[in-house]
C-alpha positions in Angstrom: 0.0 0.0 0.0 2.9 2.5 1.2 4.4 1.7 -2.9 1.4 2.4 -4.4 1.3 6.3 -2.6 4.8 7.2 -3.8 3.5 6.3 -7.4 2.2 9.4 -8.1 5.2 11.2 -6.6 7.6 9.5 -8.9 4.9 10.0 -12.4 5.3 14.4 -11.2 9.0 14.1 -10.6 9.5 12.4 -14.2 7.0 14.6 -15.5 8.9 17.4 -13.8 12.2 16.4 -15.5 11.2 16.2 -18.9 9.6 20.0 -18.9 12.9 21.0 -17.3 14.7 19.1 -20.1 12.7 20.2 -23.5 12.5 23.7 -22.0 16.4 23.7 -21.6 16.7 23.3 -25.1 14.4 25.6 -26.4 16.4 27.9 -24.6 19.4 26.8 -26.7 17.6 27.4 -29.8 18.0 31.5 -28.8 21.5 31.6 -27.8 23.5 34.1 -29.9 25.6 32.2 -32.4 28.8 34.9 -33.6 30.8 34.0 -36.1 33.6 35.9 -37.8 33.9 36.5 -42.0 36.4 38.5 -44.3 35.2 39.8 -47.5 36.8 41.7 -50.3 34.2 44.5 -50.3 32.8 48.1 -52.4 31.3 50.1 -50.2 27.6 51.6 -52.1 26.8 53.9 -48.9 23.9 54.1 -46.4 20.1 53.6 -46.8 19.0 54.7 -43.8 21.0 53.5 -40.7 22.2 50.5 -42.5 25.7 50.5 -44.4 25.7 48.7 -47.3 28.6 46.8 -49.4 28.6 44.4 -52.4 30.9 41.5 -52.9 31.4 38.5 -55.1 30.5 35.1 -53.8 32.6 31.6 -54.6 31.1 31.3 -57.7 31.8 35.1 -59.0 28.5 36.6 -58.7 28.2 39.6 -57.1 25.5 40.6 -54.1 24.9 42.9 -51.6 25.4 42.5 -48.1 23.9 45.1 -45.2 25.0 46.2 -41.8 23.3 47.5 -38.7 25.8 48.1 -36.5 29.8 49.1 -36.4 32.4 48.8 -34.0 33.4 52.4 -32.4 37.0 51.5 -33.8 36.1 51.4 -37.3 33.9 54.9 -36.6 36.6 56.4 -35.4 39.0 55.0 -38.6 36.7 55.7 -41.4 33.4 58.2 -41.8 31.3 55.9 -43.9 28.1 58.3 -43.2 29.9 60.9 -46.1 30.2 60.0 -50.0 33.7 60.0 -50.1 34.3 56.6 -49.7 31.6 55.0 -52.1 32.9 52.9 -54.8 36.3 52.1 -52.3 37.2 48.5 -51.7 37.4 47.6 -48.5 38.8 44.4 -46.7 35.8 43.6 -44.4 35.2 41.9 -41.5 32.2 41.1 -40.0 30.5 39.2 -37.0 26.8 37.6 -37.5 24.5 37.3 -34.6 21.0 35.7 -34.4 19.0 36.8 -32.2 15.6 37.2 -31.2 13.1 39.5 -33.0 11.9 42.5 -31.4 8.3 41.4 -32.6 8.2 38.3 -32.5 10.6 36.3 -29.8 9.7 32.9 -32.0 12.1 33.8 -34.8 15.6 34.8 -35.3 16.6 37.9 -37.1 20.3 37.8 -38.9 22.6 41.1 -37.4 25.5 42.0 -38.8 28.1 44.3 -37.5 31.5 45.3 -39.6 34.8 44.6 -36.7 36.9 45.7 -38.9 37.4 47.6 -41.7 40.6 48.2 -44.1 40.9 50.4 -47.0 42.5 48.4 -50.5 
């Protein structure tokens, strides 16, 4: 009789663990992941608040990339809000974080911020 109370003790306390467990990993799924990339770069200017470069990929073709943010280094090294440098090439190196969306927590929204920045 005295096994058959502690039953439903044990059933909560697995139950308990597995919530503890799947929430634990949903958790991971929001962690910022930061990776860093060189590019060769041309610099096109700013739309707004956002720099914007293009670049060729492996396979030659060119694209754009943007970025929201910049280090306070590469502020200080290079005015990129002026049109004097559009059209350089720059060596470029950037960081890409994923984080959470400001509207909706459920999805992940791509930021990329230039480290460093070196004139060709």
């Amino acid at each position: 009789m005295k096994t058959l109370k502690l039953v439903p003790l044990f059933l909560i306390a697995f139950l308990f663990c597995n919530y503890s467990a799947v929430a634990q990993e949903d958790d991971d799924e929001f962690e910022e992941e930061s990776s860093l990339t060189t590019v060769k770069a041309v610099y096109l200017g700013m739309v707004g608040d956002v720099y914007t470069f293009s670049y060729k990929d492996e396979d030659g073709v060119e694209d754009k990339m943007t970025f929201d943010k910049i280090t306070d280094e590469v502020k200080k090294m290079y005015d990129l809000t002026t049109k004097a440098l559009v059209g350089k090439t720059f060596e470029l190196t950037f960081s890409t974080e994923n984080v959470p969306d400001e509207d909706d927590e459920d999805i992940l929204t791509s930021v990329n911020t230039i480290i460093s920045l070196k004139q060709l």
